[in-house]
Each structure stands twice: as structure tokens, then as C-alpha cells.
C-alpha positions as CSV (number, residue, x, y, z in Angstrom):
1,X,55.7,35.0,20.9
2,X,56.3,35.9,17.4
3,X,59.5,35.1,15.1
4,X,61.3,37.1,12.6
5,X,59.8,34.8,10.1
6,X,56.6,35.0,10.9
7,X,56.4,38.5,11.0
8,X,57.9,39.3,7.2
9,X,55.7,36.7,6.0
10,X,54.3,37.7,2.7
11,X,50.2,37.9,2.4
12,X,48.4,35.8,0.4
13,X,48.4,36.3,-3.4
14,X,45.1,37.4,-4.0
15,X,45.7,40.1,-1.1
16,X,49.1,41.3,-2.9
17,X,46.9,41.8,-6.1
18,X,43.8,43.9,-4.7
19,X,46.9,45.7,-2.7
20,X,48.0,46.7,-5.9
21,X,45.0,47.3,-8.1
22,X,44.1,49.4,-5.0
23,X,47.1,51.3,-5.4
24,X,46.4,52.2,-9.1
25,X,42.2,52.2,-9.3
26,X,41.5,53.2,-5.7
27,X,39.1,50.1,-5.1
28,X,39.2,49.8,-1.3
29,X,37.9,53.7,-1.0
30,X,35.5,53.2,-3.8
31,X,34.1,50.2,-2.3
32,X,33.6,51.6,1.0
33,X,31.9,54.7,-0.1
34,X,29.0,52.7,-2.5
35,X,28.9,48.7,-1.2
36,X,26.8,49.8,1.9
37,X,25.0,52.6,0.2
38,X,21.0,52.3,1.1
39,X,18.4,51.5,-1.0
40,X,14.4,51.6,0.0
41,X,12.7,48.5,-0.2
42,X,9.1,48.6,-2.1
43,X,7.9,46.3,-4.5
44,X,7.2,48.6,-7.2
45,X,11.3,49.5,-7.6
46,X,11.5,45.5,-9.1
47,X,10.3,46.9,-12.3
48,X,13.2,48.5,-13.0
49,X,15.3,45.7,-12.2
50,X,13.0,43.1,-14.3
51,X,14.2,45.7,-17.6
52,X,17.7,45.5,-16.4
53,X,18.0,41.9,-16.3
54,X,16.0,41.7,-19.4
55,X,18.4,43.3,-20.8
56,X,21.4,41.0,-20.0
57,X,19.5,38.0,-21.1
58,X,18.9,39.4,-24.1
59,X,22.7,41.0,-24.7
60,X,24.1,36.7,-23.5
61,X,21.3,35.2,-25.9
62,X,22.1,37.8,-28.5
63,X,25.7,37.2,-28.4
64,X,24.9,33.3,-29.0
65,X,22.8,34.2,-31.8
66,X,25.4,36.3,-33.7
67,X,28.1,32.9,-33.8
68,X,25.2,31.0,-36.3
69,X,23.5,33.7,-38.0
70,X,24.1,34.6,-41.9
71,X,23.0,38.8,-42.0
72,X,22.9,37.8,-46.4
73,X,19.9,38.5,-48.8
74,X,22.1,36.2,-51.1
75,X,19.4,33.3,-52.0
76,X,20.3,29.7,-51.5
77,X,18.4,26.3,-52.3
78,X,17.5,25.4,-48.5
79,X,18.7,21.3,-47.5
80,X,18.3,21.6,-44.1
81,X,16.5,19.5,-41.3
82,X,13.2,21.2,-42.0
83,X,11.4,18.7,-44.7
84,X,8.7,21.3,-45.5
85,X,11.1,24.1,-46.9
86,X,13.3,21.0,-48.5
87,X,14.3,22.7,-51.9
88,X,12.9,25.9,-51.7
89,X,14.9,29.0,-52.6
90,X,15.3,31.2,-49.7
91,X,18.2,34.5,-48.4
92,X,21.0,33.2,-46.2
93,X,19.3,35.0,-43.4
94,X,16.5,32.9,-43.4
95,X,18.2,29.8,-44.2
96,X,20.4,30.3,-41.3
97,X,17.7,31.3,-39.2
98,X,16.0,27.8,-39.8
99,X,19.5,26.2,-39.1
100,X,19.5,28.2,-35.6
101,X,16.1,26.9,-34.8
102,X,16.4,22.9,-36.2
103,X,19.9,22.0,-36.2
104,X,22.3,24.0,-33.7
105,X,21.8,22.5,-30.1
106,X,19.7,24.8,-27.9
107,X,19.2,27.2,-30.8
108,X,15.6,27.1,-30.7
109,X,15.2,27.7,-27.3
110,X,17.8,30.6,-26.9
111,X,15.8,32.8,-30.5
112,X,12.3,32.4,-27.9
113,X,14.2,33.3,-24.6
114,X,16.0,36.5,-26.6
115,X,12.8,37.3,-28.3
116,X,10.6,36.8,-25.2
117,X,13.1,39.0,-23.3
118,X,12.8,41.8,-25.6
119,X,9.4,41.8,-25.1
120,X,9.6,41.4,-21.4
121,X,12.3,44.4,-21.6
122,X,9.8,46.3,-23.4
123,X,7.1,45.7,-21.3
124,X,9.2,46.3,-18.5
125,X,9.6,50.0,-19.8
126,X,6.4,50.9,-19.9
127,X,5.5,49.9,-16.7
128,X,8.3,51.4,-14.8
129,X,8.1,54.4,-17.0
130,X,4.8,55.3,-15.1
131,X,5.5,54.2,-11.7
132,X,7.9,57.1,-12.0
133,X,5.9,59.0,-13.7
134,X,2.3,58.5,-11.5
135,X,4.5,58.9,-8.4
136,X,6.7,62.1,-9.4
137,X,10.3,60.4,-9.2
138,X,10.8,62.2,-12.6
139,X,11.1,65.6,-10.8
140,X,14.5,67.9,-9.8
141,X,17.2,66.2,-10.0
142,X,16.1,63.7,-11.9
143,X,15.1,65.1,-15.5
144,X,18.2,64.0,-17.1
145,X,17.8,60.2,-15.6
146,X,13.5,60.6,-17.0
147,X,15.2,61.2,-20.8
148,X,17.3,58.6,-20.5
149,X,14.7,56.0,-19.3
150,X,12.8,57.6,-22.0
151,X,15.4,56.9,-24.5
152,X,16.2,53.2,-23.6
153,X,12.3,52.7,-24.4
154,X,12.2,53.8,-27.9
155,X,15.9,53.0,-28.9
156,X,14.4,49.2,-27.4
157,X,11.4,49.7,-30.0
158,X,13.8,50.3,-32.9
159,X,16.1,47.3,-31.7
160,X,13.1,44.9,-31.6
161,X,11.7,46.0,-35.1
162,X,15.3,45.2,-36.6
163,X,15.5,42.3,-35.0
164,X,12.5,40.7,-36.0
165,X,13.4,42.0,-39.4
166,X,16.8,40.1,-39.6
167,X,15.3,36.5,-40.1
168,X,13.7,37.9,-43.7
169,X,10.6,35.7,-43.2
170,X,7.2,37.0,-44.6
171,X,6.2,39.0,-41.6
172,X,8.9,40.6,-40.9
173,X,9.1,41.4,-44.6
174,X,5.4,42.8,-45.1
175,X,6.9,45.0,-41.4
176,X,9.9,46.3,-43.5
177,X,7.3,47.4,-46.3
178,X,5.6,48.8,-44.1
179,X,8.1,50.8,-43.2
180,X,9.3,51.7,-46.5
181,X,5.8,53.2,-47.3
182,X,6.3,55.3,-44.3
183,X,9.8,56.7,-45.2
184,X,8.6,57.2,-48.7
185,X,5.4,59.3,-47.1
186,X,7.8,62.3,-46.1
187,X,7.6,65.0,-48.1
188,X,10.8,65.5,-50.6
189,X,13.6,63.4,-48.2
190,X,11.3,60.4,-48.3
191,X,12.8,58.4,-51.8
192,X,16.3,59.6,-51.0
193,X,16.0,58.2,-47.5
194,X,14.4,55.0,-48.9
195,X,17.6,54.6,-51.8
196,X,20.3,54.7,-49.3
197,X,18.4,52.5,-46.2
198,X,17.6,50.0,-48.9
199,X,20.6,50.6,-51.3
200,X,18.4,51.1,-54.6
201,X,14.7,49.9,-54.9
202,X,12.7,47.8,-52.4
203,X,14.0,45.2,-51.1
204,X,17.5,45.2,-52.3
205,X,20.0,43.4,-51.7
206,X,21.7,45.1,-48.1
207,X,19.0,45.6,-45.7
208,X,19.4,43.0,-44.0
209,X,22.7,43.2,-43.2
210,X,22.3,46.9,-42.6
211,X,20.0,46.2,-39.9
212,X,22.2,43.9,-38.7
213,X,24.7,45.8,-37.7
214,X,22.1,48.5,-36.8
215,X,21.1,45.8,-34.3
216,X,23.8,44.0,-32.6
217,X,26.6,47.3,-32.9
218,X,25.0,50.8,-32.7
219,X,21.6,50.5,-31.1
220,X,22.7,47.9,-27.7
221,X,25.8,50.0,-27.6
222,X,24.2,53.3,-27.5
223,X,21.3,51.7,-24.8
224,X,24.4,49.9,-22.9
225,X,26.1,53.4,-22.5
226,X,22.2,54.9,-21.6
227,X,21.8,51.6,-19.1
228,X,25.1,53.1,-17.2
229,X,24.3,56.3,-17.2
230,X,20.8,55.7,-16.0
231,X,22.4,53.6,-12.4
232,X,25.2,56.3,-12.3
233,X,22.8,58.6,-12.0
234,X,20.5,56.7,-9.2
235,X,23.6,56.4,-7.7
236,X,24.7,59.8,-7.4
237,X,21.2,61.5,-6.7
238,X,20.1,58.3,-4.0
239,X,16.8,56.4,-5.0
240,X,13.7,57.9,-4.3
241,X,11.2,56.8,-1.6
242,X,7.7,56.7,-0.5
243,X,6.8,58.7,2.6
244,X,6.8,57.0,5.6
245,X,8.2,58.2,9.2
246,X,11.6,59.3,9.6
247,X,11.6,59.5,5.5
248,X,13.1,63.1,4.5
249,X,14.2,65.0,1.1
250,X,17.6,64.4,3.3
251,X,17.8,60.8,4.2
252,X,17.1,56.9,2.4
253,X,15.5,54.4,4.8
254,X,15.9,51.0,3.4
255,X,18.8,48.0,3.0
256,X,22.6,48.3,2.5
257,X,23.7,47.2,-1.0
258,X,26.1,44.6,0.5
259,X,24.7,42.2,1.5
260,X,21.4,42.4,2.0
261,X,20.4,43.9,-1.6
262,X,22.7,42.5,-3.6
263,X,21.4,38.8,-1.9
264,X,18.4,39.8,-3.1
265,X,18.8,41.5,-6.2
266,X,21.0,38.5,-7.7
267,X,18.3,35.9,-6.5
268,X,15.7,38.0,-8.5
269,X,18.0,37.9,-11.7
270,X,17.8,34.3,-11.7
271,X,13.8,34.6,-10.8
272,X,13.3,36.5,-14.3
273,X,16.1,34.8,-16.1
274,X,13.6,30.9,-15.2
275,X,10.7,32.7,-15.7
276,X,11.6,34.3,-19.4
277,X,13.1,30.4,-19.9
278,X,10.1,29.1,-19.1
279,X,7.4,31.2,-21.0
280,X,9.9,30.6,-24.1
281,X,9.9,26.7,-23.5
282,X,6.3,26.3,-23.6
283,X,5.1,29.6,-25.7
284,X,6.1,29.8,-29.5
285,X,7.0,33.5,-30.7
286,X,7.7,34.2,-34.3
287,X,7.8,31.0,-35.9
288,X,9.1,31.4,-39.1
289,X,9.1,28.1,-40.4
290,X,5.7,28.8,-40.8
291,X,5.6,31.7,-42.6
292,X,7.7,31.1,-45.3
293,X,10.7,33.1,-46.6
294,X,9.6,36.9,-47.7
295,X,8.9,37.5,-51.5
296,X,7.9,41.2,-52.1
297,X,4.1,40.2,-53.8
298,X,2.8,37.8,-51.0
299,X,1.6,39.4,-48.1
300,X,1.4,36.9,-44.4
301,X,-2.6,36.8,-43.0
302,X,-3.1,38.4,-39.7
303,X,0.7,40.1,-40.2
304,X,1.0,41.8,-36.8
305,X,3.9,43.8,-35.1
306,X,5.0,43.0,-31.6
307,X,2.7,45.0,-29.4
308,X,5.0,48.0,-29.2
309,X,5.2,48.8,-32.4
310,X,1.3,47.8,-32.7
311,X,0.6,51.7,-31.6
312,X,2.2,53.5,-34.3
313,X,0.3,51.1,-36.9
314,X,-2.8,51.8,-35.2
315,X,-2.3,55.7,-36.2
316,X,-1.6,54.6,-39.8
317,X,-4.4,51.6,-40.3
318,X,-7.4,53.9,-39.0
319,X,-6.5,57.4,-40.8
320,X,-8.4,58.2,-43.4
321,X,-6.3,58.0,-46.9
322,X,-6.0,61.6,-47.4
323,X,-3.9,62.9,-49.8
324,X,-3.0,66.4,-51.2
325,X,-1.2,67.6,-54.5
326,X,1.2,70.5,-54.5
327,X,3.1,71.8,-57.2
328,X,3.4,68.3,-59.1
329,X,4.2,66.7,-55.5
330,X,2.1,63.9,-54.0
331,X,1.9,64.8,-49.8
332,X,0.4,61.3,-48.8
333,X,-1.6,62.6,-45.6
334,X,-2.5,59.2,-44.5
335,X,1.0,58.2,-43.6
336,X,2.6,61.6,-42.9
337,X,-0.4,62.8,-40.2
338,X,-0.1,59.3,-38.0
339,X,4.2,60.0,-38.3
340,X,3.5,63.6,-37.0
341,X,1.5,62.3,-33.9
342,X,3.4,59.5,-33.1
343,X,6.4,61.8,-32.7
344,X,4.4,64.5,-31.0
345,X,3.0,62.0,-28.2
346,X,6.2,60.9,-27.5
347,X,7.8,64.1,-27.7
348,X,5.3,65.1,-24.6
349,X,6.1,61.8,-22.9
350,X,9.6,62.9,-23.1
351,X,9.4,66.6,-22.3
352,X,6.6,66.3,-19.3
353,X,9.0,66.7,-16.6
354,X,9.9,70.2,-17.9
355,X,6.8,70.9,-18.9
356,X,5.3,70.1,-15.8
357,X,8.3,72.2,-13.3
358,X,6.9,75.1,-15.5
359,X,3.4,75.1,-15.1
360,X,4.1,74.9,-11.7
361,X,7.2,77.5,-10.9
362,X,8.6,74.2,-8.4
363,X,12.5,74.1,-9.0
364,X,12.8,72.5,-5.5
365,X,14.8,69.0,-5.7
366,X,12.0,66.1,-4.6
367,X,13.3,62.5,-3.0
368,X,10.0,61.6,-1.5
369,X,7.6,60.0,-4.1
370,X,3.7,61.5,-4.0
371,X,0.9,58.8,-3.7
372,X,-0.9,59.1,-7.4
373,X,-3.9,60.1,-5.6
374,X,-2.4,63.5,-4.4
375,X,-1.3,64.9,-8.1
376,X,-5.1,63.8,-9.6
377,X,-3.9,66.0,-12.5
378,X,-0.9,64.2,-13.1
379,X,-2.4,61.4,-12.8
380,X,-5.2,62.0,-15.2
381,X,-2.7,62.8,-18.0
382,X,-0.9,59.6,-17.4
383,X,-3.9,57.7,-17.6
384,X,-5.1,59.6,-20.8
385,X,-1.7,58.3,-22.3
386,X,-2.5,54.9,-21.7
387,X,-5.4,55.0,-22.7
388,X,-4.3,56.3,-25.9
389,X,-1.5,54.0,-26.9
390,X,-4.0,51.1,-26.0
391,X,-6.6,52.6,-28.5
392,X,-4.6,52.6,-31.1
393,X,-2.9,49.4,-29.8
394,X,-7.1,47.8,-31.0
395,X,-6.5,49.8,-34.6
396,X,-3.2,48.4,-34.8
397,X,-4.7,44.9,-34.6
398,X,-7.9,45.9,-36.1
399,X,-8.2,42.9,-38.9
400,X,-7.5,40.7,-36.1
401,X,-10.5,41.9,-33.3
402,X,-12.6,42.1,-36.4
403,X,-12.0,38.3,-37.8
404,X,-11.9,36.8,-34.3
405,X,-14.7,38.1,-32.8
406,X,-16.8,38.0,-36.1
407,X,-16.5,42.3,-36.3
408,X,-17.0,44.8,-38.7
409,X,-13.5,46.1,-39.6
410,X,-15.0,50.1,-40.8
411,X,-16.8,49.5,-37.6
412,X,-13.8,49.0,-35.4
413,X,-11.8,51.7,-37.5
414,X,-14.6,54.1,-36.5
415,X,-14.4,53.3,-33.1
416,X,-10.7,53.6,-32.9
417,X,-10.8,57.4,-34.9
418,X,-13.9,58.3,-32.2
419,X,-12.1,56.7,-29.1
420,X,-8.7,58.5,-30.0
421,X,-10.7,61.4,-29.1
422,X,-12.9,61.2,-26.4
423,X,-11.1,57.7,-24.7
424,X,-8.3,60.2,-23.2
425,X,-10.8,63.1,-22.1
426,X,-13.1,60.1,-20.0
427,X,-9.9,58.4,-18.7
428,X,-8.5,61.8,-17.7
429,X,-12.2,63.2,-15.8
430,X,-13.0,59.8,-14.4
431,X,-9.5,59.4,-13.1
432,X,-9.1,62.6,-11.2
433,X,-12.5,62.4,-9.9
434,X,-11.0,59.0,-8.5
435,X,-8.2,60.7,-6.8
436,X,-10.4,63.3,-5.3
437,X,-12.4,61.2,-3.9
438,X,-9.2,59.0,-2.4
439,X,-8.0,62.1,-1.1
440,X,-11.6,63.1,0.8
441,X,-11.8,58.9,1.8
442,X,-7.7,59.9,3.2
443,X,-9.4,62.8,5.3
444,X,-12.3,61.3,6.6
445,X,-9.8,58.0,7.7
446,X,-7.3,60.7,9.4
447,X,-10.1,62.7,11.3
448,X,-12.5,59.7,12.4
449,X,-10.1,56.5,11.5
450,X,-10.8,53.6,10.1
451,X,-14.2,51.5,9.9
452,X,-14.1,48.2,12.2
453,X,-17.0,46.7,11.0
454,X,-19.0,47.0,14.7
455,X,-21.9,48.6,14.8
456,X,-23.1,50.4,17.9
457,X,-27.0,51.2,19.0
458,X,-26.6,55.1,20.8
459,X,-29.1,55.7,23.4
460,X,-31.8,57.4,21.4
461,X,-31.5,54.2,18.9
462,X,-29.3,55.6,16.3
463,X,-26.6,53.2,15.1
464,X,-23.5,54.1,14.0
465,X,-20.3,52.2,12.9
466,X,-17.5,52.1,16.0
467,X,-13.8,53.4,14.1
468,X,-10.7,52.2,15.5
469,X,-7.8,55.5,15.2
470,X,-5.2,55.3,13.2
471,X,-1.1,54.1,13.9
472,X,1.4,56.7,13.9
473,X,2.6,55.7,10.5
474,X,-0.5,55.3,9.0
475,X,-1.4,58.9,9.8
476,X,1.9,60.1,8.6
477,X,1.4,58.5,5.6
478,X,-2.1,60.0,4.8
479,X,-0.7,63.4,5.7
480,X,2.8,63.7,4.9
481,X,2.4,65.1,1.3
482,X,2.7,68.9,0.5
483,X,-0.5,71.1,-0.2
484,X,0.8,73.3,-3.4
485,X,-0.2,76.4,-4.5
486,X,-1.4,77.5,-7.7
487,X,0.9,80.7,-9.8
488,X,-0.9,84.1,-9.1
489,X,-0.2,86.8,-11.5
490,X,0.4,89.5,-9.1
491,X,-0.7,93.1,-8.9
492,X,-1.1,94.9,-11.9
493,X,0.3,97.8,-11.2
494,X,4.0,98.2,-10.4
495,X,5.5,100.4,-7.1
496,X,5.5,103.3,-9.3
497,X,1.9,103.5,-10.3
498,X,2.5,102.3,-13.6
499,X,0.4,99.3,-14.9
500,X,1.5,96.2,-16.1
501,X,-0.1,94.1,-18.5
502,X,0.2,90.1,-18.5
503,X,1.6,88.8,-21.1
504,X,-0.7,85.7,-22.8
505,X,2.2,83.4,-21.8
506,X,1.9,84.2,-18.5
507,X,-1.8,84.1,-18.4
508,X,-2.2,80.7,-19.6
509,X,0.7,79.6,-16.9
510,X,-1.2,80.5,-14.1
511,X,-4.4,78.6,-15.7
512,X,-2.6,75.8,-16.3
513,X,-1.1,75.9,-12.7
514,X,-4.8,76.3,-11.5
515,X,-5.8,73.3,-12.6
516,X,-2.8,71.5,-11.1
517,X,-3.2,72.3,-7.5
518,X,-6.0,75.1,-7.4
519,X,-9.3,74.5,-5.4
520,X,-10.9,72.2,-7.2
521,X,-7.6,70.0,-7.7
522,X,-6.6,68.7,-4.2
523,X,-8.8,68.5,-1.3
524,X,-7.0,70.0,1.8
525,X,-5.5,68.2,4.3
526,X,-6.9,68.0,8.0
527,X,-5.5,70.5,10.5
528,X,-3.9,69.7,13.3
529,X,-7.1,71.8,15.3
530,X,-9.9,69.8,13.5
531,X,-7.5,66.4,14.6
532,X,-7.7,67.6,18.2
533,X,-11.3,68.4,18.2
534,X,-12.6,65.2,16.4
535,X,-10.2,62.9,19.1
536,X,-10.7,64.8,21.7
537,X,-14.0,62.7,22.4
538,X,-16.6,65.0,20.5
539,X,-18.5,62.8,17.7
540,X,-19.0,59.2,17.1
541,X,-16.3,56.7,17.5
């Protein structure tokens, strides 16, 4: 039997204080509504966590950095630990730099783990960038969360380049002139841009510290702010999920987030986090110490960007150096054109999913992911994208194919300008052919099932190959996507008699929705009547 005492007993402490933050923040009700939320479980979704966690290490390494780093182009007579730079003269940045690598503890090894995980990050990107893409998760509602991913991958871009910049060694240097010649290409902003980034004439004396603020203040916090927004908005509109039974536009099959997900998402953190440690424990990335602190007439041998930058140098090392002169002004083609098309390429990365919901008049909202194979258009255009950023990913590196494999560097240059051009179009045929013939080998498995590798002699001494029916799911799988159809134009003459004439607009929409799901684009799916026929014991199984 209980006493008084007993029963006014106060709770614990730590109760007392989630009683009142729950009073003020409404924690209890927020945690029951979103700790056992559901989320599918497929390998291909760890791609977006790898960027994620990326992305700490390199926002805990960063903030390391930061407490030993000197963002000063004010030069100094180096006396550090380093014998070979003993004496020479050198910016704070790079002095400081050296002191981060040789003589704070651990320094070394944090630099290659943040650098390393900004390459992993970026890496990361592009991958998950076209799982989404190849498998349609980009579509209604989820346009918003596509430009947001979009953004995190080219604000990560501009974050790398400054902070490779920052340590004022000799490559980064010959990247930030780089650079420079490209903001001075643009016609009439070009020098004024150039005077205020640079704060008078190359190199000046504030870049570095400009990009250092650029770096560790406004880019991180804009993507930190993009990074939220992105798993808000997962959140709110559920994840997405491959096709599978009991899988609907209506419902998530998978884990709760506590425990099961969480368990394994924080074991995975740790995964990346000794995996990034270990690739930056045993593989040197940017050492400066051998380079040599940047002077403006020495250019580094084999100077190379990371590799996501190495694209938009590949548009400027293989254009021709064209240039035009208008009205005393000097338009320096050879620049400008690569700027254009970088921008442009990414503009359509960017605006695809819109593009793509008009083309094909489908506003519907989509939370079951298409197998690549049954958008062979979609697929095609994703391939041809590859396949151009890793063309110009070889011009971009062009001296360095041509000196290590004993290569003709006009040769290469050629090759790059011609497979620009016809690389996409044979990535783009080939592919879809690939998917069209997935989608007939899908049929042919649905209607006779799969080979078993037995071969049977018939009575009149044919032999055929015995095939063993499908499972349930399997056959739900192959058949569970949609069968579109193309944009007609309609009659051409209205109820009243009077006609009406297409408008070019409207004329290229409905070719352009053709050749997204018309005839020739998606090989139908079996019917239910030719299923029954072939299992019903007529043909060979």
C-alpha cells in the first residue's frame, strides 16, 4: 500500500526538465509524430547519406582548420619545421598552412581528411544526383527538393575552388589566374568584376582573405540552410520507393526511424567518417610543400583542378582561341563560348524536371521510382550528360593523358572538340536501344519466365530450354510501371466548324512527347490475356 510520501514524490530531474521543455517546444508530440516515421530500405538511398556525412566531417575538420590558419597575403620569411622552405619569403596563408601540416598535432591529417571529404562530398553529388534523376524521384512534388540538391552541388564546387585557393601555393595560384582570365573574358563587367574580387590588379593583396570568408561564412552557411531544407522536405513529402508489392503512390514500406534506421544510419556515419580517415592517412592530396608558395610568373607542371572543376577547364583548354573586335572592344571568344555552355548545361541539369513535366502534360505527384529501363529517353539524356562532363573531364586534363601516355596534345584536343559532339548522340542511341531491349528481355521473362539452364529433347527431337515461372513479386516488379501516352494535338476543327491552327509551340510538344513514350519508345507491357494463354500450358516450358 502506498504512503502520502510516496505518492507526492517528485520525478526525477531529467523528467522535470523534458516536462518543461515540452511545455514550451512541444517535444513529446513532435517526437511522436516523426521518430517512427518509415523509411524504404535500398542500397542506392546510402548515397545521399555518404554526402550528408561528408558534409559534417568536412564542417568538424573545417572548424579545426579555422583555430591555425592565417587568411594574410602579407609575406613573411618562413622558419618553420619544414627545412626545404627554411628562409624563403612566402604570404601568411601559406606559411601557416605549412605550420598546419608540420607542426600543430594532427594538423596534417585533419587538411587530407577535410580535403578528401570534399571530394567525397562532391562525388557523392553527382552520383546521387542521377540515381534521382535515372529513376524519376525528381518529379511532382519534388521539384523544389531536385533544385536544392542541384544547388548544394555547384555551391560545393565553388566552396572547394576557394578552398584550395586559401593555402596560396602555386597551384592554387595558377587556379585563381585562371579564373581571373575568365572574369576578365566577359564582355564590359569583366575588369570591374576583376578590380573589386581582387581589390586592384592581379593578385592583390585581399583575395585571400576574401575567399576566406567566402569559404568558411557565406557559402557552408547558405548549403547548411539548403542541407535542412533538402531533409525538411523528404520529410514532409515521405521518401520515394521502388515498386515492389503492397508499394503505392499512398504508402512507404520500409524501417521506422527509431530505432532501427537511426542504428543504422549512425553506424554508417562512422563507416564513411574511417573510411575518409583512412584514404587521407595513406593518400597525399594537395601537397603544398611541394609546390612552392605562388609568385604570379611561375606556372606549377601538370597544374590540375580537382576533378569537378576539371569539366569547365576542359570547355576552355580545347576551344579554339577565337576572338572578335567590336567597336574598339576585344570579345575574347575562347573564354566567353566555354562560360556560355558551362552555364547552359547546367542550367538544363537544373531545369529538367520542368522541362520534362512539360513535354509530357504529367502534373500527377509520383512516390514510386521507375526502373531506368522504362524511361529509355530519360535515360539516354542522362547518359548523354555524363558522357559529356567526362569528355571534357579528358580536355580538362589534356597535357596530362598526352605526357603520360606519350600523346599528341592537338591530337587529344581534336578528339575532345569531335567527341563533345557526337560522344552524347552515341551514348544517348546506344543507351536507349539498351533499355528497349531490357524492356522486351522484361516481357519475354513475364510471359515464359525465367531460363533454368535445363534443356529438354521434345518428341520430334527439337530441344528447347525448360523456364521456371516467375514469384509474385518478381512479376509485380517487371509489370508494375505505367504505360504513358504521348500529347496528341486534337482535332483541328473546333465544335463550331471553325478551324484551328496549331501553334509551332504546340507542334514541337507533341513531337517531343512522341519521342518520350510514343511507339517506338517503350515496348508494351504483357496483358493479362497473352499471361493466361502462355501459362495456361500452350508453348514450351
Amino acid at each position: 500500500m502506498s504512503t502520502a510520501t510516496e505518492t507526492q514524490r517528485k520525478a526525477p530531474a531529467g523528467e522535470r526538465v523534458a516536462d518543461w521543455a515540452d511545455g514550451r517546444l512541444g517535444i513529446y508530440g513532435l517526437a511522436k509524430a516523426n521518430m517512427r516515421k518509415i523509411f524504404p530500405d535500398h542500397w542506392s538511398f546510402m548515397l545521399g547519406e555518404i554526402c550528408l556525412y561528408s558534409f559534417i566531417i568536412i564542417i568538424l575538420t573545417g572548424v579545426y582548420l579555422t583555430l591555425f590558419f592565417h587568411p594574410s597575403m602579407n609575406e613573411v620569411i618562413y622558419h618553420g619545421s619544414y627545412e626545404p622552405m627554411q628562409g624563403i619569403r612566402m604570404s601568411e596563408a601559406y606559411a601557416s598552412t605549412l605550420d598546419i601540416s608540420f607542426d600543430v598535432r594532427g594538423g596534417l591529417l585533419v587538411r587530407q581528411i577535410h580535403h578528401w571529404a570534399a571530394v567525397i562530398f562532391l562525388a557523392g553529388m553527382f552520383v546521387h544526383m542521377f540515381r534521382v534523376f535515372f529513376t524519376g524521384a525528381y518529379r511532382k512534388p519534388r521539384e523544389i527538393n531536385w533544385l536544392f540538391g542541384f544547388l548544394l552541388f555547384v555551391l560545393g564546387m565553388f566552396t572547394g575552388f576557394t578552398g584550395y585557393s586559401l593555402p596560396d601555393d602555386l597551384l592554387s595560384g595558377t587556379g585563381v589566374r585562371f579564373t581571373q582570365g575568365a572574369i576578365l573574358s566577359m564582355p564590359i563587367v569583366g575588369t570591374y568584376i576583376s578590380m573589386f574580387l581582387f581589390g586592384g590588379e592581379f593578385p592583390g593583396t585581399d583575395i585571400i582573405a576574401r575567399f576566406y570568408s567566402i569559404h568558411i561564412l557565406l557559402l557552408p552557411g547558405i548549403m547548411l540552410g539548403l542541407v535542412v531544407g533538402h531533409l525538411i522536405l523528404v520529410f514532409f513529402h515521405k521518401h520515394t520507393q521502388f515498386a515492389g508489392p503492397g508499394r503505392t503512390n499512398k504508402n512507404v514500406v520500409g524501417m521506422p526511424l527509431l530505432p532501427v534506421y537511426m542504428a543504422k544510419a549512425g553506424g554508417f556515419f562512422f563507416l564513411v567518417f574511417g573510411f575518409i580517415a583512412i584514404i587521407a592517412a595513406i593518400a597525399t592530396i594537395n601537397p603544398i610543400w611541394a609546390l612552392g608558395p605562388y609568385r604570379p610568373d611561375q606556372v606549377s607542371t601538370g597544374a590540375q583542378p580537382d576533378w569537378y572543376m576539371g569539366f569547365a577547364e576542359g570547355f576552355v583548354r580545347v576551344m579554339p582561341g577565337w576572338e572578335i573586335n567590336l567597336w574598339g572592344h576585344t570579345l575574347v571568344l575562347g573564354v566567353l563560348i566555354p562560360l556560355v555552355l558551362f552555364g547552359v548545361i547546367l542550367a538544363a541539369l537544373a531545369l529538367y524536371p520542368f522541362i520534362e513535366s512539360w513535354i509530357t502534360g504529367d502534373k500527377r505527384e509520383h512516390h514510386i521510382l521507375d526502373r531506368p529501363r522504362n524511361a529509355p529517353t530519360r535515360t539516354g539524356l542522362g547518359v548523354a550528360w555524363v558522357t559529356i562532363y567526362f569528355v571534357m573531364l579528358v580536355g580538362g586534363g589534356n597535357d596530362i593523358w598526352a605526357t603520360h601516355f606519350h600523346l599528341s596534345l592537338n591530337a587529344i584536343s581534336w578528339f575532345v572538340r569531335i567527341a563533345f559532339f557526337v560522344g552524347p548522340v552515341l551514348a544517348f542511341v546506344v543507351t536507349r536501344r539498351i533499355c528497349l531491349g531490357l524492356q522486351r528481355r522484361d516481357k519475354e521473362k513475364v510471359l515464359h519466365g525465367r531460363e533454368s539452364g535445363t534443356i529438354k529433347r521434345l518428341p520430334h527431337g527439337e530441344f528447347v530450354e525448360i523456364h521456371e515461372p516467375l514469384g509474385p513479386e518478381q512479376l509485380h516488379t517487371l509489370t508494375a510501371h505505367e504505360q504513358y501516352k504521348p500529347l496528341e494535338l486534337g482535332p483541328t476543327v473546333d465544335e463550331n466548324g471553325v478551324e484551328r491552327k496549331p501553334s509551332v509551340l504546340q507542334k514541337v510538344r507533341v513531337r517531343l512527347s512522341k519521342s518520350y513514350y510514343g511507339e517506338d519508345n517503350q515496348i508494351a507491357k504483357p496483358t493479362v490475356e497473352e499471361y493466361k494463354e502462355i501459362t495456361s500450358g500452350h508453348g514450351h516450358h
